[in-house]
LUMDREN-897480 format. One line per field, with one value per residue (C-alpha): residue in one letter; residue number from 0; x, y, z. Coordinates in Angstrom, 1 decimal, decimal comma. Layout:
BEGIN
residuo: c(A:...)
num: c(NUM:...)
X: c(X:...)
Y: c(Y:...)
Z: c(Z:...)
This chain:
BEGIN
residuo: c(X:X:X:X:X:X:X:X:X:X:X:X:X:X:X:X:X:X:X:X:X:X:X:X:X:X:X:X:X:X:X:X:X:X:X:X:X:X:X:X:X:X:X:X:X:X:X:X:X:X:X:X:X:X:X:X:X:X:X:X:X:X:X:X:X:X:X:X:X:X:X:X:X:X:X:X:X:X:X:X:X:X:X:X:X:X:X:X:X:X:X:X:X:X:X:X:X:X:X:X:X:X:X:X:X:X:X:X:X:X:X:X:X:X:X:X:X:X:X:X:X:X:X:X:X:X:X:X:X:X:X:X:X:X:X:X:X:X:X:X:X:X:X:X:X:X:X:X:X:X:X:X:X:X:X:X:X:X:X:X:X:X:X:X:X:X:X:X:X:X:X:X:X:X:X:X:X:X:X:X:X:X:X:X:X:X:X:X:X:X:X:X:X:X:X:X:X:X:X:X:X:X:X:X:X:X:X:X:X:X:X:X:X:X:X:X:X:X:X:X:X:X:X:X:X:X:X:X:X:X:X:X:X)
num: c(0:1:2:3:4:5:6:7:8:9:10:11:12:13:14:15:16:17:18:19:20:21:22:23:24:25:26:27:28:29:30:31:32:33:34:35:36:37:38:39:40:41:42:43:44:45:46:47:48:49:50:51:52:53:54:55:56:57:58:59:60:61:62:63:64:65:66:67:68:69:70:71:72:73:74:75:76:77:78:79:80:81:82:83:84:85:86:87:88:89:90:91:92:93:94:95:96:97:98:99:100:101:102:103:104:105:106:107:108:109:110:111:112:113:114:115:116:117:118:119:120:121:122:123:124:125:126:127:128:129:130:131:132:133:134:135:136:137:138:139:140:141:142:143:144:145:146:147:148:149:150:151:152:153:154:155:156:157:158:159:160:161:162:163:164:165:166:167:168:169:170:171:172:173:174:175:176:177:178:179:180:181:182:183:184:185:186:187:188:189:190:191:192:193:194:195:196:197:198:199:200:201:202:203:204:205:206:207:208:209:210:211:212:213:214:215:216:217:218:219:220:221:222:223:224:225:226:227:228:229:230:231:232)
X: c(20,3:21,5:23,0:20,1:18,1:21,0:21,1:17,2:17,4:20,1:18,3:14,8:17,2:18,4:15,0:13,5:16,1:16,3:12,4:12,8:15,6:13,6:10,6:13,1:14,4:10,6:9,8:12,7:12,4:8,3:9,6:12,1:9,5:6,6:6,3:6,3:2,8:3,2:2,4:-0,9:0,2:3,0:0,7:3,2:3,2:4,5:7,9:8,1:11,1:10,1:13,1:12,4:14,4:12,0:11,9:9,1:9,4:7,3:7,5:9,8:12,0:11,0:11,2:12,8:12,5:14,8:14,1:14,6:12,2:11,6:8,6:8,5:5,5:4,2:0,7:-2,2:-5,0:-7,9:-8,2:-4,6:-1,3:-0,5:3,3:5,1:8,2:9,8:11,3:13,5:13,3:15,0:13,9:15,5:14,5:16,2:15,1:12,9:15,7:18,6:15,7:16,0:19,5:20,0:17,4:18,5:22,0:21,5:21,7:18,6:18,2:15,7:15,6:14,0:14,1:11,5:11,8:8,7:7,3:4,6:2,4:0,9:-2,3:-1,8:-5,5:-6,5:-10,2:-12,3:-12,2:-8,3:-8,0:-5,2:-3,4:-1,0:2,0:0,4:0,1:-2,5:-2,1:-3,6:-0,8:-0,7:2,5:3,6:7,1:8,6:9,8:12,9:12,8:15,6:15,5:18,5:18,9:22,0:23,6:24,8:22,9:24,1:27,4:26,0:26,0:23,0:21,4:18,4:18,7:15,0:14,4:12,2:10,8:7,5:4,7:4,1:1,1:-0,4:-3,0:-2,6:-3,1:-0,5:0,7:3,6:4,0:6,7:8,1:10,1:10,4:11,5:11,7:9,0:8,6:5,1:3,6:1,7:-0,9:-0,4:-2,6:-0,3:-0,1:2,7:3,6:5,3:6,8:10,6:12,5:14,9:18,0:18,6:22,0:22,6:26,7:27,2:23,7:21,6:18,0:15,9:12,2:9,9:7,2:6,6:5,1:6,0:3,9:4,4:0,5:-1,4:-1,3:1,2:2,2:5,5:7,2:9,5:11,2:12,4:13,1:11,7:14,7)
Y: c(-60,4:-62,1:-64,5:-65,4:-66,0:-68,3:-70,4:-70,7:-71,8:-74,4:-75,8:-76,4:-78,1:-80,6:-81,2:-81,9:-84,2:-85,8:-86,2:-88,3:-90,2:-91,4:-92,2:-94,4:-96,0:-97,3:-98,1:-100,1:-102,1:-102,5:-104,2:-106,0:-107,3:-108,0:-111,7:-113,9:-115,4:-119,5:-121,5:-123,6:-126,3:-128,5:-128,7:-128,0:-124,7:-122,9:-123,2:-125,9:-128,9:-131,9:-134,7:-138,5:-141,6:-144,8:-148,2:-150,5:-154,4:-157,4:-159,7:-162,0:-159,9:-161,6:-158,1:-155,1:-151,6:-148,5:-145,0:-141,0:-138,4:-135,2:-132,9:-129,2:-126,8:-124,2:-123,4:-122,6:-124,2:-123,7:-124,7:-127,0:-126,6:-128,2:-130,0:-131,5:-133,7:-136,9:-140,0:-143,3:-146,6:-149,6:-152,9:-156,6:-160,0:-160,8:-163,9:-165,7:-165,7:-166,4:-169,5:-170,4:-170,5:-172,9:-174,9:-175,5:-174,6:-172,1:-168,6:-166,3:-162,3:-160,0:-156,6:-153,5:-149,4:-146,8:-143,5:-141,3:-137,7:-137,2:-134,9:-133,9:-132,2:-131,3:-130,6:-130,6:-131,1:-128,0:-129,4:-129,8:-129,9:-132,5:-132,0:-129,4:-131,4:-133,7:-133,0:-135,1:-135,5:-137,6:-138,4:-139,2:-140,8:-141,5:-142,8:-146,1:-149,5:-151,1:-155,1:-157,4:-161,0:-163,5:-167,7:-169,5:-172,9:-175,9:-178,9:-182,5:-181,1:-178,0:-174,1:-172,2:-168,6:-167,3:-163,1:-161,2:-157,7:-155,0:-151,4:-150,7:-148,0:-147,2:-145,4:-145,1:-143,2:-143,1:-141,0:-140,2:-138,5:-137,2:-136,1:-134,2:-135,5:-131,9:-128,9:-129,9:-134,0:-136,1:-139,8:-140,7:-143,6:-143,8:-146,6:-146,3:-148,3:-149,1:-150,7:-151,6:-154,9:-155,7:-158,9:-159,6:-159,5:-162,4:-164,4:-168,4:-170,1:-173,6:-174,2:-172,5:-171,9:-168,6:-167,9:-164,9:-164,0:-162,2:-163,8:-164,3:-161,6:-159,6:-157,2:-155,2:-153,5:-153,9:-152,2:-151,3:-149,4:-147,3:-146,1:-142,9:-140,7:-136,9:-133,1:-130,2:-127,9)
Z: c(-30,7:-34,2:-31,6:-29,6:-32,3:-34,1:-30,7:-31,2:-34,6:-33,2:-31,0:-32,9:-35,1:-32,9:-31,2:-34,8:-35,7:-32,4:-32,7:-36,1:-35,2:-31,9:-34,6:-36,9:-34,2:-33,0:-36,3:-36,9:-33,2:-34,1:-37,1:-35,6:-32,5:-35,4:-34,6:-38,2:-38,9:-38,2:-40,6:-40,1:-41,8:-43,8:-47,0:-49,7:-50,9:-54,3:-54,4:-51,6:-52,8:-51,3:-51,9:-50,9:-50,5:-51,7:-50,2:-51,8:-50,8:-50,0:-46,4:-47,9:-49,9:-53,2:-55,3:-53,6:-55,0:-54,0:-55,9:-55,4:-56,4:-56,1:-56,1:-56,8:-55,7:-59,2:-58,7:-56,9:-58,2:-56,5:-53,1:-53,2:-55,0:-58,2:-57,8:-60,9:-60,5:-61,2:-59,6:-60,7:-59,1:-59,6:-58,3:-58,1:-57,6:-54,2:-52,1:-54,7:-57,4:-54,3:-53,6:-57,4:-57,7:-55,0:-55,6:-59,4:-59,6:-62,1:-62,3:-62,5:-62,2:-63,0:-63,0:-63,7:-64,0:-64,5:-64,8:-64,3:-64,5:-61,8:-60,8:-57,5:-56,4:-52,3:-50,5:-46,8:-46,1:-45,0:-41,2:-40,9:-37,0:-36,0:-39,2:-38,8:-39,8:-42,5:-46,3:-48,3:-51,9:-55,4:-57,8:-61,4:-63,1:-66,6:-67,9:-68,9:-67,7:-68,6:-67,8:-68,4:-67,3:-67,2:-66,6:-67,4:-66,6:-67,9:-69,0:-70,3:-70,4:-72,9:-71,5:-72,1:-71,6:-71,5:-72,1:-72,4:-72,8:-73,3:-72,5:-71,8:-70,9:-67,6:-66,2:-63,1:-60,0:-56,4:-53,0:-50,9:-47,3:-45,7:-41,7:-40,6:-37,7:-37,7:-39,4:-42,7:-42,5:-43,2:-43,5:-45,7:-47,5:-51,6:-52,5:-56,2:-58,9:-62,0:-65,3:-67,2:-69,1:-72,9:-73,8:-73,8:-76,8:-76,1:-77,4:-76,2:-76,8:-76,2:-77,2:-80,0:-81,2:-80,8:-81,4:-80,9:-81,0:-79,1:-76,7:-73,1:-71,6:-68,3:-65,7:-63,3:-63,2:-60,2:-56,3:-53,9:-51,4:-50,8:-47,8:-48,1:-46,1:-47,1:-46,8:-47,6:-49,1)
């Protein structure tokens, strides 16, 4: 009797544990087969890393720019995303100071960097059908501009240069957009208003003789419009 009732005991055993471990298993391959929610568009989100390569030039190549920059997701704010980042460009006079040189016989460069901290604010309108792999953004920038500006040469059998340099403010506003042409790489385009402009702090020699003083002013505030192309990381 003792032994029947063992061998009953047993077996409820085994079918209750059987039981659960057929429950965890179709809990686990629910989970499993729970398809992930896609995402509805590439707006970038908190904690989205958006990196970009920079290419900013005229038709002719007078003035060709080249910069990175990156731009990190942090907030929701209302119905966008509030991104912070920065960027550095640098920029050369190419074909009109190659034009110059010839032309003259001397030697002329001019260059410039600016570093800048930015920040982005990402919104798709209400109606946002035929944008699934665009984000739209405004953009605010603030940083500096370092200028330098060379000519040098020989006159009447006398050697001269002409060194100015300076550091300015530099401020600017723009709109921007990216589409992603797959998952994660984009290629995009900014129309940014900016000002910045000082006035060079220079030194002339002629032979042995140096001056310096500060005059002639330089700009680069006005409109234009980048090209990038990037990841999201």
């Amino acid at each position: 009797m003792q032994g029947r009732i063992a061998m009953l005991c047993l077996a409820s055993l085994l079918t209750v544990t059987s039981a659960r471990a057929q429950e965890a298993q179709t809990s686990a391959a629910e989970t499993q087969a729970a398809p992930t929610a896609p995402r509805l568009n590439r707006l970038q989100g908190v904690g989205d890393i958006d990196a970009r390569a920079v290419l900013n030039a005229d038709f002719l190549l007078a003035f060709v720019d080249l910069g990175v920059g990156v731009d990190v997701g942090v907030l929701q704010l209302g119905p966008g995303v509030l991104a912070i980042g920065g960027e550095f460009q640098a920029g050369a006079c190419v074909s009109a100071c190659i034009l110059l040189n010839t032309l003259t016989g001397y030697s002329w460069s001019h260059m410039f960097y600016s570093p800048h901290a930015r920040a982005t604010y990402h919104l798709l309108p209400s109606s946002s059908a035929g944008l699934a792999k665009v984000d739209l953004y405004g953009l605010a920038l603030v940083g500096a501009t370092i200028t330098t500006s060379r000519l040098a040469g020989s006159g009447s059998g006398t050697d001269f240069e002409y060194v100015g340099s300076d550091v300015g403010p530099s401020v600017g506003v723009g709109v921007g957009g990216k589409y992603f042409f797959s998952d994660n790489l984009f290629f995009g385009a900014e129309g940014r208003l900016r000002y910045s402009t000082g006035e060079y702090t220079y030194t002339a020699r002629a032979g042995n003789v140096s001056i310096s003083d500060s005059q002639s002013t330089w700009s680069l505030s006005g409109f234009n419009v980048q090209l990038f192309a990037g990841l999201r990381l």
